[in-house]
C-alpha positions as CSV (number, residue, x, y, z in Angstrom):
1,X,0.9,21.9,-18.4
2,X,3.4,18.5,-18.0
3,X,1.3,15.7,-18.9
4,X,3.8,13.3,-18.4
5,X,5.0,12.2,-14.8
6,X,7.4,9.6,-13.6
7,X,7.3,7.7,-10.5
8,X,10.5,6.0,-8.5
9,X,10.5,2.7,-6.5
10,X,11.3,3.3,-3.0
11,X,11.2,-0.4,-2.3
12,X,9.5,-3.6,-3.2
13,X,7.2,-5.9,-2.1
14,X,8.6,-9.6,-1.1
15,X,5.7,-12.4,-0.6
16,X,4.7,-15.8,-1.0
17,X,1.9,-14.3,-3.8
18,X,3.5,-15.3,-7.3
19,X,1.1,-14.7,-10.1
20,X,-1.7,-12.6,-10.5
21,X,-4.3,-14.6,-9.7
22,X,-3.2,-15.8,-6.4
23,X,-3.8,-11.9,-5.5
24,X,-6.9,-11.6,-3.0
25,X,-9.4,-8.9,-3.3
26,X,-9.0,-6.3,-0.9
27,X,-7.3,-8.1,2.1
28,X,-9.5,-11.4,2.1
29,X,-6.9,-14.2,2.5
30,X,-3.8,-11.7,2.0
31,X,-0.8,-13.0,3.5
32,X,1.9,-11.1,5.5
33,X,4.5,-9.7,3.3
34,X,7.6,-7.7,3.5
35,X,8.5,-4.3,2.7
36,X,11.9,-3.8,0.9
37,X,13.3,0.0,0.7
38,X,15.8,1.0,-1.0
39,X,18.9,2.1,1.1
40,X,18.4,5.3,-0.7
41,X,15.3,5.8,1.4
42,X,16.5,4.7,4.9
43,X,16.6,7.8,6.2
44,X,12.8,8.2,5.6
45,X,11.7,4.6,6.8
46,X,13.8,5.1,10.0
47,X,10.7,5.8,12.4
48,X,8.4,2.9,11.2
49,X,7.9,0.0,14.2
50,X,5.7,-2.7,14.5
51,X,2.5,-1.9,15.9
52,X,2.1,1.4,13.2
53,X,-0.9,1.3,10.9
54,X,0.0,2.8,7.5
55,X,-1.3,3.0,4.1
56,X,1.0,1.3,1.6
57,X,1.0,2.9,-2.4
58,X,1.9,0.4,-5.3
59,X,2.3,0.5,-8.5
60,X,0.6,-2.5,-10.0
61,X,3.1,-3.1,-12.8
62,X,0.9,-6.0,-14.2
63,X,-2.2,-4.5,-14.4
64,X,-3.6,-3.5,-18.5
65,X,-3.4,0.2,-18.2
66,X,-6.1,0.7,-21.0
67,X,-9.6,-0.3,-19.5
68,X,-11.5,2.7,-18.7
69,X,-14.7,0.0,-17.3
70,X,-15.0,-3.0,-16.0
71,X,-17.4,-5.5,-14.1
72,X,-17.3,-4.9,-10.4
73,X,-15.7,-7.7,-8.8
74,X,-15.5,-9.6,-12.2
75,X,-19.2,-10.4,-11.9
76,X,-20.2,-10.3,-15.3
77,X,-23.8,-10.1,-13.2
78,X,-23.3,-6.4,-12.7
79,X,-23.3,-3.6,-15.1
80,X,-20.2,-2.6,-16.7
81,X,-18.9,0.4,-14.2
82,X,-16.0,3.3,-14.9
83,X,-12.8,1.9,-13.2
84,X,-13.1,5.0,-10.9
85,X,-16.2,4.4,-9.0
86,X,-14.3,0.9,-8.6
87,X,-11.3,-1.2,-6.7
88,X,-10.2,-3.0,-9.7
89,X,-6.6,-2.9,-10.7
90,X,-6.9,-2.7,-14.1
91,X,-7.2,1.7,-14.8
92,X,-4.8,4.1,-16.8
93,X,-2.9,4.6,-13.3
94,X,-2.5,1.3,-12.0
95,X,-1.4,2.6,-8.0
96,X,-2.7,-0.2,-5.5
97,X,-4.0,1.0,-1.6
98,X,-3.4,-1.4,0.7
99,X,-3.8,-0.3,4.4
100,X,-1.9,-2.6,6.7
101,X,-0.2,-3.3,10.3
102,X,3.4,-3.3,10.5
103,X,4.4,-6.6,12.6
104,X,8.0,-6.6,12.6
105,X,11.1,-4.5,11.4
106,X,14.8,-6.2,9.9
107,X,16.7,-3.5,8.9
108,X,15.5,-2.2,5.6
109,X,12.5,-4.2,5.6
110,X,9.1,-4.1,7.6
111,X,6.9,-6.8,8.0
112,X,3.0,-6.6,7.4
113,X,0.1,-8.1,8.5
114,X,-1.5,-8.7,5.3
115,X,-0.8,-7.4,1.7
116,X,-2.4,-8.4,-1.3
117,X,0.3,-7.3,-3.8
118,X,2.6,-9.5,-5.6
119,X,6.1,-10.4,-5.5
120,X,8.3,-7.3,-7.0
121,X,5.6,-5.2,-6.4
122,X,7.1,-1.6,-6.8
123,X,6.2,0.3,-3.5
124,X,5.7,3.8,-4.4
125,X,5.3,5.1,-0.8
126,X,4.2,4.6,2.8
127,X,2.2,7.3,4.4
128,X,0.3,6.1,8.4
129,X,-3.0,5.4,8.1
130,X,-5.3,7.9,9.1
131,X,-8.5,6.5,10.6
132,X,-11.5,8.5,12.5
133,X,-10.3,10.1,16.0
134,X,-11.2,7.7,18.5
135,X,-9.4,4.9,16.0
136,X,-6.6,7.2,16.0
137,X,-6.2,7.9,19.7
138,X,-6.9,4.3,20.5
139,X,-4.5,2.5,18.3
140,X,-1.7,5.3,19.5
141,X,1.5,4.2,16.7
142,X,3.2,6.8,14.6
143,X,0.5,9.6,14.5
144,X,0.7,10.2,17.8
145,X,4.1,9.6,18.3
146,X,5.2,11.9,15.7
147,X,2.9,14.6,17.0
148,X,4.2,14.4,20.4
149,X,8.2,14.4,18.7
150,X,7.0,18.1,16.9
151,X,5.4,19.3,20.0
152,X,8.6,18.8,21.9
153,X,10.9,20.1,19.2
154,X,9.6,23.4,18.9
């Protein structure tokens, strides 16, 4: 069994967050931020617009990769918890979720409506955000408008 696996930058994050602790938790005060791809990606970033909800994968570079616990929320009032019943950044596999709106599109980059990652941020992918079904048929965007491009391919 591998037990070694390597992951490649398809772009980066560019945003007005600096250092780690100008970071929000979890979308509170996030600013809007750009996307970068790499060009070697264009082809699959070609069908992302403004208006699309997606789920954006990060590899939090800075994050210490050796706590297995932590204080939820860095309130040293709780109990110490396993990183994986947590959000915190700090775990063996440092990949940040941030669910976001795209607002606008420049080539190579998309714009989103709040992003909680800082600068250089590698992105590791972009997948749409998948909410419940009357979410999903209300907010319309790439779901739906891939679904219909399928249907009418076939």
């Amino acid at each position: 069994m591998q037990t070694s696996y390597g992951l490649v930058p398809i772009g980066w994050v560019q945003s007005a967050l600096r250092v780690l602790g100008d970071a929000p938790n979890q979308r509170e005060g996030a600013p809007r931020a750009w996307i970068r791809f790499d060009e070697r990606v264009a082809e699959g970033a070609k069908d992302l617009r403004p208006g699309d909800e997606i789920v954006v994968l990060t590899w939090l570079h800075l994050s210490p990769r050796d706590e297995l616990s932590t204080h939820p929320e860095d309130d040293m009032g709780q109990p110490l918890t396993g990183v994986f019943s947590t959000c915190s950044p700090n775990r063996p596999n440092p990949i940040g979720l941030h669910r976001a709106r795209i607002v606008a599109r420049d080539g190579l980059r998309i714009e989103v409506d709040a992003l909680e990652a800082i600068d250089g941020t590698p992105v590791v992918d972009v997948k749409p955000a998948i909410g419940p079904p009357a979410r999903r048929a209300v907010r319309g965007g790439l779901v739906r408008r891939l679904a219909g491009r399928n249907r009418s391919s076939r």
